[in-house]
C-alpha positions as CSV (number, residue, x, y, z in Angstrom):
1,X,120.6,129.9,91.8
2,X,118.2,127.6,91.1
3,X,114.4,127.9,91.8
4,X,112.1,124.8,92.7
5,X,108.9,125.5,90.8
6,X,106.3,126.6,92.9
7,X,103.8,124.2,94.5
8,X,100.5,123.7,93.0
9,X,97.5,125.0,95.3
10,X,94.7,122.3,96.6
11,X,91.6,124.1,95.9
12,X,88.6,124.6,97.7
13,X,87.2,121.8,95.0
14,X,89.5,119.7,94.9
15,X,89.3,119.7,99.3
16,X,85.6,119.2,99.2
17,X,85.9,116.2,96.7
18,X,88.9,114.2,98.9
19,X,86.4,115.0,102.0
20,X,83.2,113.1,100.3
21,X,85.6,110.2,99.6
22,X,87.1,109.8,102.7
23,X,83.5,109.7,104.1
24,X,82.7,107.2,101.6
25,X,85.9,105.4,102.6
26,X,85.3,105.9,106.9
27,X,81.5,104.4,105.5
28,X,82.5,101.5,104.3
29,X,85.4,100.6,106.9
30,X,82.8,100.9,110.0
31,X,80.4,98.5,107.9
32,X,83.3,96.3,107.4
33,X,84.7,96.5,111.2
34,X,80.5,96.1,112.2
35,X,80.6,92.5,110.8
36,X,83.7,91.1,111.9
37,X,84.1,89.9,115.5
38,X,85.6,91.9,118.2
39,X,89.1,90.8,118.3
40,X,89.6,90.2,114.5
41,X,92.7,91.4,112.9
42,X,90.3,93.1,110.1
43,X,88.2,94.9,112.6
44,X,91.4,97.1,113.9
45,X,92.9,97.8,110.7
46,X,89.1,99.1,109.6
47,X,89.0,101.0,113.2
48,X,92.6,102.6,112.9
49,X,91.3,103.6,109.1
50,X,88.2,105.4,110.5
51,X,90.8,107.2,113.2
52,X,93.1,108.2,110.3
53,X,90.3,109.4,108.5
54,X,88.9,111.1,111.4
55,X,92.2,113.2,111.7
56,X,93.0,114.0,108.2
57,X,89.2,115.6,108.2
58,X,89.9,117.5,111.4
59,X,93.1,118.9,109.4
60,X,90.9,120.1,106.5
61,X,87.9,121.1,108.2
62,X,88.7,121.7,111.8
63,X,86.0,120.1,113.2
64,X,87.1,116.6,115.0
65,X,83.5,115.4,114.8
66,X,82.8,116.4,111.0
67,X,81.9,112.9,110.0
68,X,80.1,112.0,113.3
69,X,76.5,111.7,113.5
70,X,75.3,115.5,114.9
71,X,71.9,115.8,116.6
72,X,69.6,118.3,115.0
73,X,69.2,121.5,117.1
74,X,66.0,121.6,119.7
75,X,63.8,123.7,118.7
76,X,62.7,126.6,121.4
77,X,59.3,126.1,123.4
């Protein structure tokens, strides 16, 4: 019998560097989309990348906001 070699790991590194370039990426796609107009073909293609992107971080990270803006915390009175 013959064994398939095993997989090589994607390590904690290596998952932090893909998530800065994706943000880089989902960056440059909403500056893209913000100067086209409304219906343009361009616009969609740079919204549906900012979606993808969106999902593939909440696969690594589980967080489905991790590359929206977050409000800092209040602080107590």
């Amino acid at each position: 019998m013959i064994r398939r070699p095993l997989r090589r790991a994607f390590s904690y590194s290596e998952r932090h560097e893909l998530l800065r370039a994706l943000g880089e990426a989902r960056n440059l796609a909403l500056q893209c989309a913000q100067s086209e107009s409304n219906m343009s073909e361009l616009r969609n293609k740079c919204e549906s990348l900012c979606n993808a992107v969106d999902e593939l971080a909440t696969e690594l990270t589980g967080d489905a906001s991790y590359f929206h803006l977050k409000m800092a915390p209040a602080r107590p009175a």
